[in-house]
Backbone as XML, in Angstrom:
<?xml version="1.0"?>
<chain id="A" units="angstrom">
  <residue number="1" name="UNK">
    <atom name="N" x="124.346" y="189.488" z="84.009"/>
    <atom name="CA" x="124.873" y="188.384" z="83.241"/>
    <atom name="C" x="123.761" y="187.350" z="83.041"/>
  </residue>
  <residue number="2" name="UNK">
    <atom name="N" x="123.631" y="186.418" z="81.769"/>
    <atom name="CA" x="122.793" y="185.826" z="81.633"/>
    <atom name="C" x="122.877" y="184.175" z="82.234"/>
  </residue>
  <residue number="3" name="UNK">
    <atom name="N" x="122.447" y="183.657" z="82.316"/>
    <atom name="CA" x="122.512" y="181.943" z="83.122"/>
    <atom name="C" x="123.393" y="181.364" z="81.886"/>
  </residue>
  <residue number="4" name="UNK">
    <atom name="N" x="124.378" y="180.142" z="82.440"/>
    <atom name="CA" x="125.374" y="179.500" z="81.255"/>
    <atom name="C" x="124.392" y="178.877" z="80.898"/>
  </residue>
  <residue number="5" name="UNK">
    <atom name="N" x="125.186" y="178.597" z="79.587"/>
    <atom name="CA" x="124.472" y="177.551" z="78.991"/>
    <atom name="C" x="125.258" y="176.528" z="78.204"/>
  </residue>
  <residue number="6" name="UNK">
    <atom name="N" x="125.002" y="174.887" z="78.302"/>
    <atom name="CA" x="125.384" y="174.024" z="77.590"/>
    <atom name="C" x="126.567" y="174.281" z="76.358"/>
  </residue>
  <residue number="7" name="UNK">
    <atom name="N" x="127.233" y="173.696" z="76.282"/>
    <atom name="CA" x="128.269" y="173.691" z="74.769"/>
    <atom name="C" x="127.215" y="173.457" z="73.582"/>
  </residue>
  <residue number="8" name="UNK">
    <atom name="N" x="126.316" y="172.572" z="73.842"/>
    <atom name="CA" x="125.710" y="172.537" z="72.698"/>
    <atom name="C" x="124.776" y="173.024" z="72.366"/>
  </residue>
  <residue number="9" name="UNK">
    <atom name="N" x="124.235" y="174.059" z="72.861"/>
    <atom name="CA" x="123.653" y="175.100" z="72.411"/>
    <atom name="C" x="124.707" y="176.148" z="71.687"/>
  </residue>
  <residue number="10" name="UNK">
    <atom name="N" x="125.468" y="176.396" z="72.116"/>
    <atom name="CA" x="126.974" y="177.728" z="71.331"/>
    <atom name="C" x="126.833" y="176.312" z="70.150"/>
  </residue>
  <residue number="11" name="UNK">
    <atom name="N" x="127.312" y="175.114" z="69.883"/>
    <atom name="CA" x="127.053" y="174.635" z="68.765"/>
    <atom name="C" x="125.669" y="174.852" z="67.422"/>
  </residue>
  <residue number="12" name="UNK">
    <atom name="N" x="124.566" y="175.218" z="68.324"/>
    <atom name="CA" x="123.742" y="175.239" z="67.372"/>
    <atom name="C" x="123.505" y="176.590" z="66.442"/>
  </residue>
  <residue number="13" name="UNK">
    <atom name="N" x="124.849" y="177.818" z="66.718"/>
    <atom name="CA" x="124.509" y="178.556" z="66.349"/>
    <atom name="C" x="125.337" y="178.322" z="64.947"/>
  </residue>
  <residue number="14" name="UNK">
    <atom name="N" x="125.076" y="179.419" z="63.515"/>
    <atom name="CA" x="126.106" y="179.270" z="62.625"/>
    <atom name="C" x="126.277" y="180.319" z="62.523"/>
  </residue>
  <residue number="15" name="UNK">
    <atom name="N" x="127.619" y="180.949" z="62.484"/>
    <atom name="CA" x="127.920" y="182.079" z="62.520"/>
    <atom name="C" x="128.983" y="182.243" z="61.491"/>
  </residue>
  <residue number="16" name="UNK">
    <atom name="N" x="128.690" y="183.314" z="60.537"/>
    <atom name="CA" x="129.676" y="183.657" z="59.420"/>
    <atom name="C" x="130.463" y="184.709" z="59.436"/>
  </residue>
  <residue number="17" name="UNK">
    <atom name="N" x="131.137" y="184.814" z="58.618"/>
    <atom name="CA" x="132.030" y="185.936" z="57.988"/>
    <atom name="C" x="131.439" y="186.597" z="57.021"/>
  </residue>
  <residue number="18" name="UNK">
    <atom name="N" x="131.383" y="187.460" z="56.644"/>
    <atom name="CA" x="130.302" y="188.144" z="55.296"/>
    <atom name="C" x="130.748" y="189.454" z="55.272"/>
  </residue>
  <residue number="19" name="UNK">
    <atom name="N" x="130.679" y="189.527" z="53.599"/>
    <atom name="CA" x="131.072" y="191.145" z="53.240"/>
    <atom name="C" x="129.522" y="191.985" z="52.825"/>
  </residue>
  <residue number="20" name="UNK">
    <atom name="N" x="129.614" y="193.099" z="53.219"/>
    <atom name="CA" x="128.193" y="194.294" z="53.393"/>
    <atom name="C" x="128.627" y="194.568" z="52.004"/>
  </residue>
  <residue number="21" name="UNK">
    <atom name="N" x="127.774" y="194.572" z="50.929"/>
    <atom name="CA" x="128.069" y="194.828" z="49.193"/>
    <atom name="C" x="127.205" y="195.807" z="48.935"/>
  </residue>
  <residue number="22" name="UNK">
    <atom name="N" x="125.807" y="196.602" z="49.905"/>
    <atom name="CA" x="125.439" y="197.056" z="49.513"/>
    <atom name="C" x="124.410" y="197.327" z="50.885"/>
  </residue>
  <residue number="23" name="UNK">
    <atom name="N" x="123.959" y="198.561" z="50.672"/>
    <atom name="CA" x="123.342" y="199.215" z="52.259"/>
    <atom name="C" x="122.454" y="200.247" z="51.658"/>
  </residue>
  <residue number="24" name="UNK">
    <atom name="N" x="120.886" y="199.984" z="51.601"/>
    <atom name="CA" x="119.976" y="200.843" z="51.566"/>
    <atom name="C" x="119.577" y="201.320" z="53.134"/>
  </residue>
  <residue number="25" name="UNK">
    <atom name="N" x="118.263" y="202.535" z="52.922"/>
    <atom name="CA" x="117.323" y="203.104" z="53.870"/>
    <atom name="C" x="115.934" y="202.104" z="53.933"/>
  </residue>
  <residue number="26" name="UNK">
    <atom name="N" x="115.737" y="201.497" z="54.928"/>
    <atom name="CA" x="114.427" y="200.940" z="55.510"/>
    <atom name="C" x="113.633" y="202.049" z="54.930"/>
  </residue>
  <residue number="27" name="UNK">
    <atom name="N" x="112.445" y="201.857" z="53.912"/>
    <atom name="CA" x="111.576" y="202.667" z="53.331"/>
    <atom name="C" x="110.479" y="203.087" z="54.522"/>
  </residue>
  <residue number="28" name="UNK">
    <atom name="N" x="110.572" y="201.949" z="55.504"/>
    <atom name="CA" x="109.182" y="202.472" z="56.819"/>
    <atom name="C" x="110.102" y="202.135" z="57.728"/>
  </residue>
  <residue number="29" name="UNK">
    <atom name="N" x="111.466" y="202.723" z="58.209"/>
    <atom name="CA" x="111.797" y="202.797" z="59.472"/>
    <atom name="C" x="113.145" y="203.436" z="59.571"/>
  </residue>
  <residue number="30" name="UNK">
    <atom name="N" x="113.237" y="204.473" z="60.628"/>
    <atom name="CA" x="114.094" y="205.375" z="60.952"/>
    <atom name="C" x="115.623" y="204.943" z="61.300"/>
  </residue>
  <residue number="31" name="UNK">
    <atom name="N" x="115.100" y="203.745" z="61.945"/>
    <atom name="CA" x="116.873" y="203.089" z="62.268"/>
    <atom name="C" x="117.390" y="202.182" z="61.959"/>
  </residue>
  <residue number="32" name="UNK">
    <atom name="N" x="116.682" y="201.414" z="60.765"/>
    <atom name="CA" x="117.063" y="200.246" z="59.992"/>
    <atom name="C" x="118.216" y="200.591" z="58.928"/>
  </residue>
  <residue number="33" name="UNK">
    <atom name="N" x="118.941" y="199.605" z="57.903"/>
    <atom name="CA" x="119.480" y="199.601" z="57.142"/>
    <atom name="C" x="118.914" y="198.159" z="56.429"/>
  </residue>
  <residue number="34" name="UNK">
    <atom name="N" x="118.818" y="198.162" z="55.422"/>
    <atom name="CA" x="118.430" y="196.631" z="54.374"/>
    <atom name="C" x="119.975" y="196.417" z="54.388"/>
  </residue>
  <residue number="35" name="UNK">
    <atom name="N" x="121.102" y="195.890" z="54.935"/>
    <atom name="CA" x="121.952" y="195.047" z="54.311"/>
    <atom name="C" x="121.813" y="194.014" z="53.228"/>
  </residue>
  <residue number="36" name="UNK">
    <atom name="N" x="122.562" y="194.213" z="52.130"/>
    <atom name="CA" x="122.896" y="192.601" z="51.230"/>
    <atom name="C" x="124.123" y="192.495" z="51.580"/>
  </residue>
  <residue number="37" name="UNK">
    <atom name="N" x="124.308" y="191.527" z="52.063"/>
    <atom name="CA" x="125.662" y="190.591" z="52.494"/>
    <atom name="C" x="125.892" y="189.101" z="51.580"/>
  </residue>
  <residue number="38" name="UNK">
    <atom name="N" x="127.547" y="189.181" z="51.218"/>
    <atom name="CA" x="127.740" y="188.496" z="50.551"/>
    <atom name="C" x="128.801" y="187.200" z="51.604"/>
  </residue>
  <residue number="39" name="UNK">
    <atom name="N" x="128.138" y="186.122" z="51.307"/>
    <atom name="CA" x="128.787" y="184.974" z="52.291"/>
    <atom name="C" x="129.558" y="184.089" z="51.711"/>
  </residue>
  <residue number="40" name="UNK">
    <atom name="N" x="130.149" y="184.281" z="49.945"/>
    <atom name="CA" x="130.898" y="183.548" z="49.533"/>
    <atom name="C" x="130.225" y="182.478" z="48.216"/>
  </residue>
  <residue number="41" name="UNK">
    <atom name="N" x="130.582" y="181.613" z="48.043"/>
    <atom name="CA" x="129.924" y="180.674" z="47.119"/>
    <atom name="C" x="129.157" y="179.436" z="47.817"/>
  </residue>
  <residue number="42" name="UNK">
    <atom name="N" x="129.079" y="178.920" z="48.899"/>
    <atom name="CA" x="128.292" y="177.873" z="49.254"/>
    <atom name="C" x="126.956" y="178.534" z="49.964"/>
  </residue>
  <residue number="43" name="UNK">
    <atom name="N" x="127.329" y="179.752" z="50.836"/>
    <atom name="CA" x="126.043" y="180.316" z="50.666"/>
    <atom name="C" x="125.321" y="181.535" z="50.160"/>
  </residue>
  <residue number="44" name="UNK">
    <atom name="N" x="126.091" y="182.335" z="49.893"/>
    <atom name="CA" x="125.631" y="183.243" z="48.719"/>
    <atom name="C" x="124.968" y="184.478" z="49.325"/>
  </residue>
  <residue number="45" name="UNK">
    <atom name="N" x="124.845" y="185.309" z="48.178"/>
    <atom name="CA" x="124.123" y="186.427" z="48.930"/>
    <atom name="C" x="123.034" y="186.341" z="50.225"/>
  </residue>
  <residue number="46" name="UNK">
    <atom name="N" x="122.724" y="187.135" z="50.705"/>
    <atom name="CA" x="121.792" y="187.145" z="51.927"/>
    <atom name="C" x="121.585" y="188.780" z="52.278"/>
  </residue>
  <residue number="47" name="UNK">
    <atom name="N" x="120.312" y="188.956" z="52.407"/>
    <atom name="CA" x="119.268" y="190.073" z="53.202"/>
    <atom name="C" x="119.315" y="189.988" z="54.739"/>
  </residue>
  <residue number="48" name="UNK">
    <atom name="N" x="119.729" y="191.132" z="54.987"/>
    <atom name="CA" x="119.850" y="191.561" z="56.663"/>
    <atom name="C" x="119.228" y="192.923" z="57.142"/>
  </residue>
  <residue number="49" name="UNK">
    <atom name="N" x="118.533" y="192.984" z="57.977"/>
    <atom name="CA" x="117.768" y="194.362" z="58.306"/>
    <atom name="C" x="118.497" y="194.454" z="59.821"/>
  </residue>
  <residue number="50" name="UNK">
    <atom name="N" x="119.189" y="195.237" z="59.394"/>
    <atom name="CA" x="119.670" y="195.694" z="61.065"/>
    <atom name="C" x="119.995" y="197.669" z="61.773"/>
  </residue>
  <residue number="51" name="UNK">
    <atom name="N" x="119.640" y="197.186" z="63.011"/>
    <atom name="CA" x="119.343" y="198.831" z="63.304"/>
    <atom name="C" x="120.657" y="199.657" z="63.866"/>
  </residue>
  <residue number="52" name="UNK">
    <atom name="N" x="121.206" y="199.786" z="62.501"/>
    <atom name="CA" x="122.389" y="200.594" z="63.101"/>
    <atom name="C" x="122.697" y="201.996" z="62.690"/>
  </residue>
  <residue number="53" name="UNK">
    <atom name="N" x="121.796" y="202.471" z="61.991"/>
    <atom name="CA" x="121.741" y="203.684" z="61.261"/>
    <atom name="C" x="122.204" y="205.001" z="61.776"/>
  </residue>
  <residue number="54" name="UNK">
    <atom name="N" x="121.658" y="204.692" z="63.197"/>
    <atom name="CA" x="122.651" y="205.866" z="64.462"/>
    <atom name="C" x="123.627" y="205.776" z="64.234"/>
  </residue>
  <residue number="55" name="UNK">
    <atom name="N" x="124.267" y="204.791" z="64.033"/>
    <atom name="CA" x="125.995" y="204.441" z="64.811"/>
    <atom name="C" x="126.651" y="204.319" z="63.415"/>
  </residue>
  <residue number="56" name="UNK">
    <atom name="N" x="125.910" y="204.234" z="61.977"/>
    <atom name="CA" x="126.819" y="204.061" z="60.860"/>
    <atom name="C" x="125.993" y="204.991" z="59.761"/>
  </residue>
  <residue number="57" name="UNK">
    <atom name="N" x="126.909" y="205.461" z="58.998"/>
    <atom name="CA" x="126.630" y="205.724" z="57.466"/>
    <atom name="C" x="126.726" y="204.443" z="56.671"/>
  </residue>
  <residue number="58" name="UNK">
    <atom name="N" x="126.236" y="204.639" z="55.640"/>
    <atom name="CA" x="126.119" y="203.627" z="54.651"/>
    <atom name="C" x="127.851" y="203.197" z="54.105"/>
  </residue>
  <residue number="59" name="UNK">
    <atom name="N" x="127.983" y="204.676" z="54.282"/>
    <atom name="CA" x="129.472" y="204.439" z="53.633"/>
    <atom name="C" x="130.635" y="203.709" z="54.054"/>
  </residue>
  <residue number="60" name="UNK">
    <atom name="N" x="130.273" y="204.099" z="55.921"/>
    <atom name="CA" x="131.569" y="203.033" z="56.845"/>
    <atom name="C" x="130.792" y="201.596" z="56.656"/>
  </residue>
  <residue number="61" name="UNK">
    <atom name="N" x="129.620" y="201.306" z="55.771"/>
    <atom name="CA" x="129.453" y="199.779" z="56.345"/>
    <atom name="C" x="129.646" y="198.808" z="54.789"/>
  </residue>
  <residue number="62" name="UNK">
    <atom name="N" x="129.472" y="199.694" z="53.729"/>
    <atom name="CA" x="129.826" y="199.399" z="52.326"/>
    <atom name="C" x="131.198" y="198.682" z="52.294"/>
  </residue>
  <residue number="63" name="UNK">
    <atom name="N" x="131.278" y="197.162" z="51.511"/>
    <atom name="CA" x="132.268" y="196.909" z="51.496"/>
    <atom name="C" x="133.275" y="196.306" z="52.915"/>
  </residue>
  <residue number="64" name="UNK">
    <atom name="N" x="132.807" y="196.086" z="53.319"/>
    <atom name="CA" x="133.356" y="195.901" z="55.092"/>
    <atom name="C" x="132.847" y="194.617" z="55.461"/>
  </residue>
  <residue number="65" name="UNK">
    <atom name="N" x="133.571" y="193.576" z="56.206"/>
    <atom name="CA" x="133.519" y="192.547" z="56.826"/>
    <atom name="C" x="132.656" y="192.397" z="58.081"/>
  </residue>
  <residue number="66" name="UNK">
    <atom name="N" x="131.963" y="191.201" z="58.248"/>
    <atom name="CA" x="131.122" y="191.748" z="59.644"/>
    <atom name="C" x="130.764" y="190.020" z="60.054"/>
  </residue>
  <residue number="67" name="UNK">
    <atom name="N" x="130.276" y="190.137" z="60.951"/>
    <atom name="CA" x="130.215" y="188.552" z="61.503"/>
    <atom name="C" x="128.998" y="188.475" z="61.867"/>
  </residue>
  <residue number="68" name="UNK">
    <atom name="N" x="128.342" y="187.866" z="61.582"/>
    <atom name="CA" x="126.487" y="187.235" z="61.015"/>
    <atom name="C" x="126.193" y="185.887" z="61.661"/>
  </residue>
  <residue number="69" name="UNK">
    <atom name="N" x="124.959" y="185.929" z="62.035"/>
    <atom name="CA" x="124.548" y="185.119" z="62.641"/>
    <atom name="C" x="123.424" y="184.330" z="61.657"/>
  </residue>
  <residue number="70" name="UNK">
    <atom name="N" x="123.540" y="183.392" z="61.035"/>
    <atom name="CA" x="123.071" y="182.868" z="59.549"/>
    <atom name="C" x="121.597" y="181.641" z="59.659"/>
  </residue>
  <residue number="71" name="UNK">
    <atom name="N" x="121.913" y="181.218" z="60.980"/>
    <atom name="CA" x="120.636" y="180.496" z="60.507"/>
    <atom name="C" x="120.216" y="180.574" z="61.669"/>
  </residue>
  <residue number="72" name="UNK">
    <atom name="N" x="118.987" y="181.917" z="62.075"/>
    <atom name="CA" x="118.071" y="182.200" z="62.602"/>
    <atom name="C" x="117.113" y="182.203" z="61.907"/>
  </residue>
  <residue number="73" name="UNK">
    <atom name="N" x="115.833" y="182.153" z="62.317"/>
    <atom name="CA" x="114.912" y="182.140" z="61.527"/>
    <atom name="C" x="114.622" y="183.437" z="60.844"/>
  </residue>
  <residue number="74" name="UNK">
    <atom name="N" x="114.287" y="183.315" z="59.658"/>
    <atom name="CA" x="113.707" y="184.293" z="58.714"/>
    <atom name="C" x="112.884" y="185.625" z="59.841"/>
  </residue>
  <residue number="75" name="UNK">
    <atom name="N" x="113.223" y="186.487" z="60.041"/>
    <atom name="CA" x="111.765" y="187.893" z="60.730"/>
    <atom name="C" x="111.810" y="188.939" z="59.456"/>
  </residue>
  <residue number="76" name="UNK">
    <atom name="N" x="110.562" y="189.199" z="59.779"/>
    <atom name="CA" x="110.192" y="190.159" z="58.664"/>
    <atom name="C" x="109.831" y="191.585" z="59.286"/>
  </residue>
  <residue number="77" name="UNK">
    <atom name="N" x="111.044" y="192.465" z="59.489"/>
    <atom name="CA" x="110.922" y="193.520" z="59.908"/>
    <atom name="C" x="110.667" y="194.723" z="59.239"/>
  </residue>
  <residue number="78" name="UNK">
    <atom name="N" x="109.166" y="195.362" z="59.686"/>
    <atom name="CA" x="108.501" y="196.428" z="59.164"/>
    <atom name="C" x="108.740" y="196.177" z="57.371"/>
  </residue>
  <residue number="79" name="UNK">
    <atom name="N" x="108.238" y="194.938" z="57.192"/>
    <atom name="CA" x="107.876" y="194.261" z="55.549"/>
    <atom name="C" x="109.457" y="194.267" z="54.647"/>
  </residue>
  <residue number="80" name="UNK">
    <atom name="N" x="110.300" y="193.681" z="55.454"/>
    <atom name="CA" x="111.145" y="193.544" z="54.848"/>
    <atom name="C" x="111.865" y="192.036" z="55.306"/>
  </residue>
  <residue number="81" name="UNK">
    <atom name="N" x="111.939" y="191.265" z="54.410"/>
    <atom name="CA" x="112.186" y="189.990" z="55.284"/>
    <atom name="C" x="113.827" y="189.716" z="55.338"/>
  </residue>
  <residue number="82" name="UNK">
    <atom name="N" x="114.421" y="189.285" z="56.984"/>
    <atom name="CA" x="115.771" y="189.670" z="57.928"/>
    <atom name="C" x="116.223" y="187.846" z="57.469"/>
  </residue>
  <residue number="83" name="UNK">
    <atom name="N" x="117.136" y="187.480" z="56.686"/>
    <atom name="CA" x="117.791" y="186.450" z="56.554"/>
    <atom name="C" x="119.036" y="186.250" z="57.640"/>
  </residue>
  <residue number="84" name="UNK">
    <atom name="N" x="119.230" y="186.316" z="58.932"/>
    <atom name="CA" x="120.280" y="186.823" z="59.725"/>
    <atom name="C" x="120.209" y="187.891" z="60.677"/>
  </residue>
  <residue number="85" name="UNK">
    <atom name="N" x="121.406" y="187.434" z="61.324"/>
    <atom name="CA" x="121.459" y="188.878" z="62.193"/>
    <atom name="C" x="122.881" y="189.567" z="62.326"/>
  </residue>
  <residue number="86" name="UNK">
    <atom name="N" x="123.169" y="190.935" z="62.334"/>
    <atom name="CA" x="124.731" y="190.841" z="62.683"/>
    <atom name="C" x="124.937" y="191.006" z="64.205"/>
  </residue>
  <residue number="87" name="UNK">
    <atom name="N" x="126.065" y="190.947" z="64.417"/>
    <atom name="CA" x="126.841" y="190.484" z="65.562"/>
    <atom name="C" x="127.665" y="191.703" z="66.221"/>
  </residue>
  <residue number="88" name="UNK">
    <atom name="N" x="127.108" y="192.480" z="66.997"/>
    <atom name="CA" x="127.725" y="193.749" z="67.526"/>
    <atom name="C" x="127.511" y="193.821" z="68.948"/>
  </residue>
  <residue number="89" name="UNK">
    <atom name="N" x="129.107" y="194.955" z="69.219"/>
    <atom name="CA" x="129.027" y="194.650" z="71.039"/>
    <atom name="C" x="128.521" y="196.110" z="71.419"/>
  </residue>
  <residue number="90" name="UNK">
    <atom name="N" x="127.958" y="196.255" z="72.590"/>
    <atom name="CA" x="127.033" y="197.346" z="72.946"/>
    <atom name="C" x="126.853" y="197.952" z="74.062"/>
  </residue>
  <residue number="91" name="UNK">
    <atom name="N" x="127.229" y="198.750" z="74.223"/>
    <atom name="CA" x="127.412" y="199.356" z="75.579"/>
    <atom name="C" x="126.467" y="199.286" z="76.721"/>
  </residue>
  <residue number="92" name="UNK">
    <atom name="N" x="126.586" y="199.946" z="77.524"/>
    <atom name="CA" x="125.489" y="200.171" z="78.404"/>
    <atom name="C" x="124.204" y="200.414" z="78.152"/>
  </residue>
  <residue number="93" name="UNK">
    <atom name="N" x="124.104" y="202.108" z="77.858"/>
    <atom name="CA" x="123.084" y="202.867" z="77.228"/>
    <atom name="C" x="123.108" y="202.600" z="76.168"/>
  </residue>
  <residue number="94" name="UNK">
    <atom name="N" x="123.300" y="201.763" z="75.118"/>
    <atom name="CA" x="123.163" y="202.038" z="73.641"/>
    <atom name="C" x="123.638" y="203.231" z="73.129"/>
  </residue>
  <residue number="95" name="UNK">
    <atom name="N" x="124.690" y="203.471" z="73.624"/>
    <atom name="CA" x="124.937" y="204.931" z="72.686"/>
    <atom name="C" x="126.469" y="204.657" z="71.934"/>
  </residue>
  <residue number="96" name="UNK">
    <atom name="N" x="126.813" y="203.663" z="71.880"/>
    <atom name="CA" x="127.716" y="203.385" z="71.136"/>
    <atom name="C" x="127.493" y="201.411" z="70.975"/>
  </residue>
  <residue number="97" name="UNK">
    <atom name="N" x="127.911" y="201.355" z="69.492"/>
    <atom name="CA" x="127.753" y="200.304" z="68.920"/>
    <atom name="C" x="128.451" y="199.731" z="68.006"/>
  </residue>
  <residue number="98" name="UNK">
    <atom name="N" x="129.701" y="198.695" z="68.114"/>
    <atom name="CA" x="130.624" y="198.212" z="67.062"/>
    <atom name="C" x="130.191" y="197.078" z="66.602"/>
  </residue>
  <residue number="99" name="UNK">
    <atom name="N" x="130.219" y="196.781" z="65.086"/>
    <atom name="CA" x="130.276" y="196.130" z="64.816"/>
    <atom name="C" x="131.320" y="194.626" z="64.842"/>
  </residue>
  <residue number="100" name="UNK">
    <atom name="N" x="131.114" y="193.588" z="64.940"/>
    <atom name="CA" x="132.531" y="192.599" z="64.976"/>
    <atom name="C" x="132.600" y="192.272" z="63.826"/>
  </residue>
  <residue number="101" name="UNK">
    <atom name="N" x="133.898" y="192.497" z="63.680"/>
    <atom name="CA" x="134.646" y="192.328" z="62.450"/>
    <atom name="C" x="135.761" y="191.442" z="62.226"/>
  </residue>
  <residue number="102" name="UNK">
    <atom name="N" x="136.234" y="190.305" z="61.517"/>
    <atom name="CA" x="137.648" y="189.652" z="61.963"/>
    <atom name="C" x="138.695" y="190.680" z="61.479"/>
  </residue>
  <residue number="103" name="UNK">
    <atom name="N" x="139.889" y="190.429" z="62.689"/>
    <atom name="CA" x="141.365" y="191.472" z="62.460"/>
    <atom name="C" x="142.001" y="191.410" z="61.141"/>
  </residue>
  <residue number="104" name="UNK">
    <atom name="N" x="141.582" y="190.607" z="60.133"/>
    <atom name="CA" x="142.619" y="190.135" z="58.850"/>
    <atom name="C" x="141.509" y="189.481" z="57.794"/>
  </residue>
  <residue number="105" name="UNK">
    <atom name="N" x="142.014" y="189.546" z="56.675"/>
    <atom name="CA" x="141.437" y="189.080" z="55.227"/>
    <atom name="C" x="140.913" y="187.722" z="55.542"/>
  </residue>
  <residue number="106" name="UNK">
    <atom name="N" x="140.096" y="187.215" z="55.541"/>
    <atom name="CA" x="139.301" y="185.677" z="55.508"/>
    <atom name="C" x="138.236" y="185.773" z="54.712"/>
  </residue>
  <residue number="107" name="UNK">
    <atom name="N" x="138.498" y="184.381" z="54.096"/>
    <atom name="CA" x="137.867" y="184.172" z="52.990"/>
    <atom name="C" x="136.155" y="184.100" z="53.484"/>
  </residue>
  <residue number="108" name="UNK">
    <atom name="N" x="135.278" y="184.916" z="52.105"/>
    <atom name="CA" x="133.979" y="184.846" z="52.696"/>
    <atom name="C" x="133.209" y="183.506" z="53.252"/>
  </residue>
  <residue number="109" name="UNK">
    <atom name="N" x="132.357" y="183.430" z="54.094"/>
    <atom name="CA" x="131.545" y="182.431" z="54.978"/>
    <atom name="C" x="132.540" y="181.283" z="56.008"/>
  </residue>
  <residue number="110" name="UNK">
    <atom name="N" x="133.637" y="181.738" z="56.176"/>
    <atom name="CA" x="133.970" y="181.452" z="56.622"/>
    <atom name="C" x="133.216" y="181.061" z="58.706"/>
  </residue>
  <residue number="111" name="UNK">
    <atom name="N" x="133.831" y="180.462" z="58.822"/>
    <atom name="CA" x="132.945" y="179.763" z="60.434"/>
    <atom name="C" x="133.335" y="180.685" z="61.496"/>
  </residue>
  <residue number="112" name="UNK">
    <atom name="N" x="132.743" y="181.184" z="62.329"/>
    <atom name="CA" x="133.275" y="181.447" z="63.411"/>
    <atom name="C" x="132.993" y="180.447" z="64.885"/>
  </residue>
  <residue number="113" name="UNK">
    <atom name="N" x="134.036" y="180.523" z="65.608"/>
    <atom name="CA" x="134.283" y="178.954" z="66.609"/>
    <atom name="C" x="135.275" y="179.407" z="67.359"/>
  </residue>
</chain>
């Protein structure tokens, strides 16, 4: 387990709601996906490079709700630059990996809190 930490640090994070609109292949890497995620109208599309390619087809992640972590800093993984991160729980070994998703329809960019 990791050391607590302050309330206001869990404040400084922003964490969204966002729909996956579209899921390429990392051109230089085996377990990436380029996510475009759509966060609604105040913040708008967004680029996500995340390594879930084991655990998903393009197809279960097309179209699907997922909960994003929005204002981390920009990384540019293997020349692709990561606007975000998503938000998945993870086993032990890494051999299984869900994505978090909210239980019901919410409107895009919505807050999570």
């Amino acid at each position: 387990m990791k050391p607590q930490i302050p309330f206001s640090d869990w404040e400084k994070l922003d964490i969204r709601v966002g729909k996956i609109t579209k899921v390429e292949d990392h051109p230089k890497a085996d377990k990436l996906y380029i996510l475009e995620v759509n966060f609604g109208e105040e913040i708008g599309q967004r680029t996500i490079v995340a390594g879930l390619k084991k655990h998903y087809t393009k197809e279960q992640l097309e179209n699907h709700l997922g909960v994003f972590i929005i204002n981390m800093e920009p990384v540019v993984l293997r020349g692709i630059k990561s606007d975000g991160m998503t938000l998945a729980a993870v086993n032990g070994d890494e051999s299984v990996i869900a994505i978090l998703e909210p239980n019901k329809d919410i409107t895009l960019g919505s807050k999570v809190r």
